[in-house]
C-alpha positions in Angstrom: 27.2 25.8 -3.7 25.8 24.9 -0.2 25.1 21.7 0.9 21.6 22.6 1.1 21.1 23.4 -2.6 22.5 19.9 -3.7 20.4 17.6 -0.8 17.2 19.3 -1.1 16.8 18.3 -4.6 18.0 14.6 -4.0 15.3 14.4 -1.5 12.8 15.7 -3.8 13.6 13.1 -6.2 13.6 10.4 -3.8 10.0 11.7 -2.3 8.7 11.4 -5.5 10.3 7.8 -6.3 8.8 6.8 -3.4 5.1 7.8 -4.1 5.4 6.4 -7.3 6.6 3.4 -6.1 3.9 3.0 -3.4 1.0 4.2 -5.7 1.8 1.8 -8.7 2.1 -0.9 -5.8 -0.9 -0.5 -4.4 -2.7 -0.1 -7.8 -1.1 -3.9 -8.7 -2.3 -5.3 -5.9 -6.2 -3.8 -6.2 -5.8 -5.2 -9.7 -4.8 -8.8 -8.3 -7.5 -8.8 -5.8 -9.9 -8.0 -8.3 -8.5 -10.5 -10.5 -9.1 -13.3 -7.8 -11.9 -12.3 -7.0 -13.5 -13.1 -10.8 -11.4 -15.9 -11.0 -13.4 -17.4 -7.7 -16.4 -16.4 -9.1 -16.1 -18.0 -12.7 -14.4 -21.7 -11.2 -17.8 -22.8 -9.8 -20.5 -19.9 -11.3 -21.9 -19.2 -7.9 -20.9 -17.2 -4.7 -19.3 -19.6 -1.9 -21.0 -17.7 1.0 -19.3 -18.4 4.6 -20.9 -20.9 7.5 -24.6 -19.4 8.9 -24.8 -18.6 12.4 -26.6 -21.6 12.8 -23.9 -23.6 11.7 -21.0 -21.9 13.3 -23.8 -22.5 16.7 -23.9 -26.2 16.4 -20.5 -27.0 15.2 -19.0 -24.8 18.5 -21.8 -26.8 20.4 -21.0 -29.8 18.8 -17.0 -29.4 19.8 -17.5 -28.1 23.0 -19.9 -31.5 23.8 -16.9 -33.6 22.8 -14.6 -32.1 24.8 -16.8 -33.0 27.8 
């Protein structure tokens, strides 16, 4: 037998492991996000929305005055 006809199998099989490994991880993961995601949502019923631009305005201006 050649060296060829044992290692190209092998790789194959490792190839494969690989993707399997990587798709099942990446499908966990999407699943914990998710999972968060409604957990967030369900501790205080609403959607926690970020600063407004007009907040994020006056605190800068507000931090930028006190440096002065």
């Amino acid at each position: 037998m050649d060296a060829m006809q044992v290692a190209l199998p092998i790789v194959g099989i490792v190839a494969a492991a690989a993707v399997a490994f990587y798709a099942v991880s990446f499908a966990e993961l999407r699943e914990k996000s998710f999972r968060d995601l409604e957990d967030s949502d369900s501790e205080n019923g609403i959607f926690k929305s970020s600063l407004s631009s007009r907040e994020r305005r006056a605190r800068r201006k507000s931090e930028k005055q006190a440096k002065d």
